[in-house]
mmCIF file of the N, C-alpha and C atoms, coordinates in Angstrom:
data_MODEL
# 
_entry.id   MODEL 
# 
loop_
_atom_site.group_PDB 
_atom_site.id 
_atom_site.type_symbol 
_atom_site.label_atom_id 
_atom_site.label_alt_id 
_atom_site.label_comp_id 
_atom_site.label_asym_id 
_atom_site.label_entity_id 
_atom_site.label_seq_id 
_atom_site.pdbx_PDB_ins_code 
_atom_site.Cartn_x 
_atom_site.Cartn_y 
_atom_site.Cartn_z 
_atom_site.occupancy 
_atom_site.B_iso_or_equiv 
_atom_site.pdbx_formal_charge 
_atom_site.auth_seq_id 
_atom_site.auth_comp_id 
_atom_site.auth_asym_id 
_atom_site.auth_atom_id 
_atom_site.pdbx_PDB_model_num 
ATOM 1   N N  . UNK A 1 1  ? 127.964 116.678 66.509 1.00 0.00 ? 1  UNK A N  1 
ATOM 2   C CA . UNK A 1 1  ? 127.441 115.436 67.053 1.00 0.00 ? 1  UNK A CA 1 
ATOM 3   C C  . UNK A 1 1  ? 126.407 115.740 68.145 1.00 0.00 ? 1  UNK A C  1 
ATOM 4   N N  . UNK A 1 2  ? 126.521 116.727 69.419 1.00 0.00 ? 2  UNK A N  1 
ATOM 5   C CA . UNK A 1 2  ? 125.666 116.800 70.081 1.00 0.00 ? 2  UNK A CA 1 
ATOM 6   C C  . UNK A 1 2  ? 124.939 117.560 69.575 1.00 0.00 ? 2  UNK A C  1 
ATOM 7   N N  . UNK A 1 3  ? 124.770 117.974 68.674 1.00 0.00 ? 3  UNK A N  1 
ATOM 8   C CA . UNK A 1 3  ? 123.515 118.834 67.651 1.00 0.00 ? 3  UNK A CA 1 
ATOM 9   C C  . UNK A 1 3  ? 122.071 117.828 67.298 1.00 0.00 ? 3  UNK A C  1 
ATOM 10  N N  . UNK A 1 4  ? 122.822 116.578 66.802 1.00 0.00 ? 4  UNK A N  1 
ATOM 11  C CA . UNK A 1 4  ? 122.350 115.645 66.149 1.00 0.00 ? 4  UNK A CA 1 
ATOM 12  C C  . UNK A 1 4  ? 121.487 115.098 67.532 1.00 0.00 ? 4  UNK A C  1 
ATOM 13  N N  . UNK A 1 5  ? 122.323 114.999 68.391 1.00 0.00 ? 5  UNK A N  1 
ATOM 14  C CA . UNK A 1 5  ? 121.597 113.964 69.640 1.00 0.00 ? 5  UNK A CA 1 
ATOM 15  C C  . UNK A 1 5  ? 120.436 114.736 70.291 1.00 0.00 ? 5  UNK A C  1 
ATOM 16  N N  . UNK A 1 6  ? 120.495 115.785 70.615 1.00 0.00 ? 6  UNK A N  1 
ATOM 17  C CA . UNK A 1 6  ? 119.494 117.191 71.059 1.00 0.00 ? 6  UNK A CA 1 
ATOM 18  C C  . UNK A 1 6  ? 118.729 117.339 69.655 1.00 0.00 ? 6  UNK A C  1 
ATOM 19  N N  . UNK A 1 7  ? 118.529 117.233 68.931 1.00 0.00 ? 7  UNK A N  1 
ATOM 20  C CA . UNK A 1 7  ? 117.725 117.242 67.845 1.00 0.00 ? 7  UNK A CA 1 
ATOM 21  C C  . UNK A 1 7  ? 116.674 115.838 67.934 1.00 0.00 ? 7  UNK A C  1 
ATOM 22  N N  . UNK A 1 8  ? 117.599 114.983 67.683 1.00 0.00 ? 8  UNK A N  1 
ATOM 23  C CA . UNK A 1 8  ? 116.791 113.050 67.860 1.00 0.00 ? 8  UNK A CA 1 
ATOM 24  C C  . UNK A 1 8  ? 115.974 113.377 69.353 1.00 0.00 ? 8  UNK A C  1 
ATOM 25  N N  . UNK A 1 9  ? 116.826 113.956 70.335 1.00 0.00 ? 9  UNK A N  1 
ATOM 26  C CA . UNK A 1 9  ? 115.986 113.770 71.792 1.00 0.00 ? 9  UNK A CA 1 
ATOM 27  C C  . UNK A 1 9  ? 114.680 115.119 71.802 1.00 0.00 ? 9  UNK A C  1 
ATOM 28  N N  . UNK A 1 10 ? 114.844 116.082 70.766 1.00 0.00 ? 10 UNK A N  1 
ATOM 29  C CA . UNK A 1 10 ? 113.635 116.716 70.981 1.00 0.00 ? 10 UNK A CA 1 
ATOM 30  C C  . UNK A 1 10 ? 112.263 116.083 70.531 1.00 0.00 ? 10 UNK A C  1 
ATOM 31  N N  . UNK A 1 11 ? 112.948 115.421 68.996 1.00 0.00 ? 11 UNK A N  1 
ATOM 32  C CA . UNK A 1 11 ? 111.760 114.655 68.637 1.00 0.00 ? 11 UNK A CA 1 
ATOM 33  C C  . UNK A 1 11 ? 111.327 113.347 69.808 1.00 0.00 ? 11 UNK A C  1 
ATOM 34  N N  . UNK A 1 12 ? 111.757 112.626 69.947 1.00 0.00 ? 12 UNK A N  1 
ATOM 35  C CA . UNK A 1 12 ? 111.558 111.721 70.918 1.00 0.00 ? 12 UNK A CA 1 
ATOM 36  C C  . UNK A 1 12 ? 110.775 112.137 71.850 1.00 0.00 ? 12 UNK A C  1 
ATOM 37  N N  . UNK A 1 13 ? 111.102 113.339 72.737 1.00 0.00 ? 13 UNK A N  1 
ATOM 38  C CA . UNK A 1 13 ? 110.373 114.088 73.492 1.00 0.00 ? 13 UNK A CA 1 
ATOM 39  C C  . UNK A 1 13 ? 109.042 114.341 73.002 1.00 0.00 ? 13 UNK A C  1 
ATOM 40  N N  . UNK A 1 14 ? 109.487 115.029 72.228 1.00 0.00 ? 14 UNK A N  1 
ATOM 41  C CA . UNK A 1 14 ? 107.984 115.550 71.419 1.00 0.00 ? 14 UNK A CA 1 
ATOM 42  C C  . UNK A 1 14 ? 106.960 114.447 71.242 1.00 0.00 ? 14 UNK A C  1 
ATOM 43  N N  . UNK A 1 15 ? 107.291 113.010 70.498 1.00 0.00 ? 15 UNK A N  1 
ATOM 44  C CA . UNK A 1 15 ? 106.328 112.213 70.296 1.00 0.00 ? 15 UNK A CA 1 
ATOM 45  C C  . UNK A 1 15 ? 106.178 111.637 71.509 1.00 0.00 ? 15 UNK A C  1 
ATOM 46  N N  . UNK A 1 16 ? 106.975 111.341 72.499 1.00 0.00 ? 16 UNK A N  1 
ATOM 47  C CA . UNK A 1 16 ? 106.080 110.941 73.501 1.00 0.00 ? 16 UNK A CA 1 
ATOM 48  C C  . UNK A 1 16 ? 105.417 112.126 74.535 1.00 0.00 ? 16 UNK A C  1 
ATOM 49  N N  . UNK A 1 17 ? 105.347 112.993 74.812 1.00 0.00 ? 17 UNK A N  1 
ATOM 50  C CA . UNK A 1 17 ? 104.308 113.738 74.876 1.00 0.00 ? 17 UNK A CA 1 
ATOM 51  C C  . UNK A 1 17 ? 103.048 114.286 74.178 1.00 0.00 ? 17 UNK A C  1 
ATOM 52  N N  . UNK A 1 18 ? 102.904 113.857 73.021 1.00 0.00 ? 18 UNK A N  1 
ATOM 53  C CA . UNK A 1 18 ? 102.091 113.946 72.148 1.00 0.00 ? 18 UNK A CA 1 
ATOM 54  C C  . UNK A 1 18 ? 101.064 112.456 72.518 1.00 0.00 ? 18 UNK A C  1 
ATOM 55  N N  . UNK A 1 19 ? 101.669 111.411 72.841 1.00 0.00 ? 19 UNK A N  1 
ATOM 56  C CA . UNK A 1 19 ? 101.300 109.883 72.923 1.00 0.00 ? 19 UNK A CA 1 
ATOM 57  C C  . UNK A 1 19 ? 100.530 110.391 74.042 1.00 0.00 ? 19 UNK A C  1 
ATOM 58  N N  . UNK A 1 20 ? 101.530 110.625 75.294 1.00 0.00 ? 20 UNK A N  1 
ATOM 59  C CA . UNK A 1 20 ? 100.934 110.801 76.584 1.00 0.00 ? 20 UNK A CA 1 
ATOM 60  C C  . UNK A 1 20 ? 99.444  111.643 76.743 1.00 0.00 ? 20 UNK A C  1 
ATOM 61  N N  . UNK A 1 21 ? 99.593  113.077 76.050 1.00 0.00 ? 21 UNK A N  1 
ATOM 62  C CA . UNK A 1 21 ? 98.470  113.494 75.709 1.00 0.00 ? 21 UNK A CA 1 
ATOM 63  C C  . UNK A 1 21 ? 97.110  113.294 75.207 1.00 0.00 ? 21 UNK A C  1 
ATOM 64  N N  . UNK A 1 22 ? 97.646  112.274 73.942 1.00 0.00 ? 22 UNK A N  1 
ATOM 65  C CA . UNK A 1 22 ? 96.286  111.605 73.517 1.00 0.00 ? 22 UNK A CA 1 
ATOM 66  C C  . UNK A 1 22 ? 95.468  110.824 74.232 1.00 0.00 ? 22 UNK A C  1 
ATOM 67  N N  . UNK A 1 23 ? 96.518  109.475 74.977 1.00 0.00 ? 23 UNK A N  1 
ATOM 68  C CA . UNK A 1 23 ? 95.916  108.599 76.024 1.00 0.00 ? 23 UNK A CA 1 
ATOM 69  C C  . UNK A 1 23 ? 95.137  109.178 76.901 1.00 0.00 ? 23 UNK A C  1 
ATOM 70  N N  . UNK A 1 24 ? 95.891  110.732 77.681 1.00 0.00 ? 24 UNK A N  1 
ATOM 71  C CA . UNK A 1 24 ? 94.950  111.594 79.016 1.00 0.00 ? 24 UNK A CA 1 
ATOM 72  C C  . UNK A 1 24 ? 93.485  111.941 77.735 1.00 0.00 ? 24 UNK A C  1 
ATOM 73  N N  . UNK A 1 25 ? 93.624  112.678 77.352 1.00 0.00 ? 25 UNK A N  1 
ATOM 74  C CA . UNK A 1 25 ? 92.249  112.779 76.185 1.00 0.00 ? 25 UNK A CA 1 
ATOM 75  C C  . UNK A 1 25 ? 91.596  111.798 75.813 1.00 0.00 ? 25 UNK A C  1 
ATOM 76  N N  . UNK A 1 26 ? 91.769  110.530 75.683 1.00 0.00 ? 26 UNK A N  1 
ATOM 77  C CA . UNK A 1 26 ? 91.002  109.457 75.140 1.00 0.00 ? 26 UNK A CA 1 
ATOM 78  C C  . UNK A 1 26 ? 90.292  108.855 76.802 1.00 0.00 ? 26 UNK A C  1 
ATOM 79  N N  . UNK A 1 27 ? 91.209  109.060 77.663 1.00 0.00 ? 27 UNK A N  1 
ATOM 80  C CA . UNK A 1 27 ? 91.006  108.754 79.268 1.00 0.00 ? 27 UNK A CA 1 
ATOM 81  C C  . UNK A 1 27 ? 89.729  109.567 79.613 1.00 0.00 ? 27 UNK A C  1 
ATOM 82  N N  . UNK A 1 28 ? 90.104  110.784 79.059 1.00 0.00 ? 28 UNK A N  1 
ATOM 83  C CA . UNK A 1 28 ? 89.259  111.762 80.131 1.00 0.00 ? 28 UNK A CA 1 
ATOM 84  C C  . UNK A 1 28 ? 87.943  111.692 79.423 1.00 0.00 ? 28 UNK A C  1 
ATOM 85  N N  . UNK A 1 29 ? 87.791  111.430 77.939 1.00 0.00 ? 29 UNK A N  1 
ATOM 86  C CA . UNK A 1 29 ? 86.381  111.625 77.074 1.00 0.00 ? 29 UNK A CA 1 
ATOM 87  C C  . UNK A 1 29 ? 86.492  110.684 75.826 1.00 0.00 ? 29 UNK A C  1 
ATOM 88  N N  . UNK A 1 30 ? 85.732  109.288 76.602 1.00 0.00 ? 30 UNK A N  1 
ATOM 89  C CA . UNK A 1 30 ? 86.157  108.310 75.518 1.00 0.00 ? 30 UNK A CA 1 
ATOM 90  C C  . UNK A 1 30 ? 84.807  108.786 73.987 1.00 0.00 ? 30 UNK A C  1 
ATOM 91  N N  . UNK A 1 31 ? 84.003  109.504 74.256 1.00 0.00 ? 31 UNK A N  1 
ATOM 92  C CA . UNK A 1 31 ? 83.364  110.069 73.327 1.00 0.00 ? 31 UNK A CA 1 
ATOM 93  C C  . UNK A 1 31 ? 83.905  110.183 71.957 1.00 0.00 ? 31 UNK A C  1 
ATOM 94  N N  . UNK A 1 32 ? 85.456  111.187 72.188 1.00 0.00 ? 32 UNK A N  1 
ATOM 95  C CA . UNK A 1 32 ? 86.044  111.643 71.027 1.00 0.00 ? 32 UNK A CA 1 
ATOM 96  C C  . UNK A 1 32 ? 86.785  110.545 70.345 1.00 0.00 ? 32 UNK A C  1 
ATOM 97  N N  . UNK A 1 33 ? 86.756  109.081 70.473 1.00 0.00 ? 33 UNK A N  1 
ATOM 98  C CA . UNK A 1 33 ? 86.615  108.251 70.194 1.00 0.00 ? 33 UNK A CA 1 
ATOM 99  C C  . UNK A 1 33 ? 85.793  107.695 69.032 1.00 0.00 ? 33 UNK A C  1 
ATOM 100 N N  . UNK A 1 34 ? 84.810  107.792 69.266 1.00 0.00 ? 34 UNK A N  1 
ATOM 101 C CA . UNK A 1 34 ? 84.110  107.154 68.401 1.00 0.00 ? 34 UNK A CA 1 
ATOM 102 C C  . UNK A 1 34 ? 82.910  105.578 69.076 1.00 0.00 ? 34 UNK A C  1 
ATOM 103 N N  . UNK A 1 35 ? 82.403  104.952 67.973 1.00 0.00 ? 35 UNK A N  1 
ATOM 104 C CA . UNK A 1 35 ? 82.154  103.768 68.604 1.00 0.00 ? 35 UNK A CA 1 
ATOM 105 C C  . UNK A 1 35 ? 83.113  102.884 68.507 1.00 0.00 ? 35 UNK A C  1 
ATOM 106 N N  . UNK A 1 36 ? 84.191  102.805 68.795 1.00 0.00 ? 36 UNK A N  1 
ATOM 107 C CA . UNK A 1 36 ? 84.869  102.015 68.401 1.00 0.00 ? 36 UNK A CA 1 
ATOM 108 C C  . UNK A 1 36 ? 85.525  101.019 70.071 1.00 0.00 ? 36 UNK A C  1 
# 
């Protein structure tokens, strides 16, 4: 069971640092953006 929960919480982790990352990157150089 706590295998399962440390597994769910790495991913969780993982995608929100991945989120967080993109936002600082889209923050820092809205270029890589696009025209959008």
């Amino acid at each position: 069971m706590f295998k399962e929960i440390s597994d769910s919480l790495v991913t969780i982790i993982a995608l929100v640092a991945f989120i967080i990352l993109a936002i600082y990157l889209l923050n820092q150089d809205p270029s890589l953006v696009g025209p959008i």
